[in-house]
C-alpha positions in Angstrom: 28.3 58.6 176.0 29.0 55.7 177.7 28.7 56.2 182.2 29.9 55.0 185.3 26.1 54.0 185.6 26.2 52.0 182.4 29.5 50.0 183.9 28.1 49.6 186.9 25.1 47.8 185.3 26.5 45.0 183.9 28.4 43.9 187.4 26.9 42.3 190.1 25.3 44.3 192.8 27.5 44.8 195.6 31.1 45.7 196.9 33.3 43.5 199.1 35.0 45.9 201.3 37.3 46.3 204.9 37.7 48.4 207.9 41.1 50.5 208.3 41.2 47.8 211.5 41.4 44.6 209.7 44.9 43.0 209.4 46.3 43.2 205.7 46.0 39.3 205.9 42.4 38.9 206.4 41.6 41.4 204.1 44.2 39.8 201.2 42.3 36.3 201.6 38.9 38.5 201.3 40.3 39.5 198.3 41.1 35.9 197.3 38.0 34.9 198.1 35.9 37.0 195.9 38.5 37.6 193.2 39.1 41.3 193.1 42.3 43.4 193.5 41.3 46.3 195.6 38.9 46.5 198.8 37.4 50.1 199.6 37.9 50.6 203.0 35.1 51.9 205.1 34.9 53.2 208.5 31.4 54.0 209.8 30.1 53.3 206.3 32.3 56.3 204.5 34.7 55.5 202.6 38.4 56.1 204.0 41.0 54.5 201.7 41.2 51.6 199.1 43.6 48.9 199.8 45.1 46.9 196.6 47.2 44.0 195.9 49.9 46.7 195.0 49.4 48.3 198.3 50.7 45.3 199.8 53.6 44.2 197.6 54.9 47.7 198.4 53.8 48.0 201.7 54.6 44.5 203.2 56.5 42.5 201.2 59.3 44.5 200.2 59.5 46.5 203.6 59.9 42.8 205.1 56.8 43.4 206.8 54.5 40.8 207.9 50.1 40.8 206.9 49.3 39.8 210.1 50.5 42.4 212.0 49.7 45.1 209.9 46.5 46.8 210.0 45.3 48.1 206.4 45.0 51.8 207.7 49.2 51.2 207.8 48.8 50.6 204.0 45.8 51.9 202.7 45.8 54.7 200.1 43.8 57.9 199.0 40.6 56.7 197.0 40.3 58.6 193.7 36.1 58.6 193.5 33.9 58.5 190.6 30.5 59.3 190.4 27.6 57.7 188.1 27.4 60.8 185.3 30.7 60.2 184.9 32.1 58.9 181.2 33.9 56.3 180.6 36.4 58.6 178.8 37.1 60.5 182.8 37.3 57.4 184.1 40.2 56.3 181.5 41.6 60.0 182.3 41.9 59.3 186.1 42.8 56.1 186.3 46.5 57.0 183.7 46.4 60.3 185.7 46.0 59.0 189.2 48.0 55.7 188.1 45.1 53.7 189.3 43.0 51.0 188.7 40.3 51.3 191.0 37.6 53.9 191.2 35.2 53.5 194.0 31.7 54.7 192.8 30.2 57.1 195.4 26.8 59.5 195.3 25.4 61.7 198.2 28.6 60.0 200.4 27.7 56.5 199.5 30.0 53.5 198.2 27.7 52.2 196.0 30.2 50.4 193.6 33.7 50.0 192.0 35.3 50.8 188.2 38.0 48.5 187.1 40.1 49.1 184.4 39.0 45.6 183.1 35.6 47.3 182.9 36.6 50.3 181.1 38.6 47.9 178.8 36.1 45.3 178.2 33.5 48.9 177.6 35.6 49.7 174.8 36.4 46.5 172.9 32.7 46.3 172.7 32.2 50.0 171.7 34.5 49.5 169.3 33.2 45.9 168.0 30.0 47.5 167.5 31.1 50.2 165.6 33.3 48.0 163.4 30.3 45.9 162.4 28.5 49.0 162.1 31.2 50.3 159.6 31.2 47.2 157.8 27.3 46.6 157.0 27.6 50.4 155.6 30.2 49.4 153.3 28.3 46.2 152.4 25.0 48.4 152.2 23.2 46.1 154.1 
């Protein structure tokens, strides 16, 4: 079975995150800059909220808003948390449950990383390679 700790191994160490305080500009050109489409957002090291690129389509763009003056805690959403036992298979479940495609990895109140669904996908097209070529050197008897 296939974990949250097993994703999380083959990323780079590390999270890029914001405060609910930071305007919805800065934090969209953090997000440029490190080329991810979510920030966890953190206040006094907890997490608080997650802030995505759909966060602000919705929340800015088409309420005619502007990213300057807003403040990410304006836009910011619920986090739906993982933890490192988790499988890859709850992870799948929450993110078409929750409509999601960030989960921000936390143990003993921690941020300690973040599951894409571009890790959960790129898991599986491997799992499945695997077992494909598996399948195939059976057949082949080798």
């Amino acid at each position: 079975m296939i974990t949250v700790r097993d994703l999380l191994a083959n990323k780079p160490a590390g999270v890029v995150t914001t405060s609910p305080r930071t305007s919805v500009y800065d934090a969209l050109a953090s997000m440029a800059e490190h080329d991810v489409g979510a920030l966890p957002v953190l206040e006094r090291g907890k997490i608080v909220g997650l802030l995505s690129e759909r966060d602000y389509a919705r929340g800015v763009v088409l309420r005619g808003r502007t990213s300057r003056e807003t403040a990410v805690a304006e836009l910011m959403t619920k986090p739906v948390l993982v933890r490192l036992c988790d499988s890859i298979e709850h992870c799948m479940t929450l993110m078409t449950v929750e409509r999601v495609r960030h989960l921000p990895v936390v143990e003993a109140g921690e941020l300690i990383g973040i599951v894409t669904i571009g890790d959960v996908v790129k898991q599986i097209i491997q799992e499945q390679a695997f077992q494909i070529d598996q399948l195939e050197n059976y057949i082949r008897g080798v």
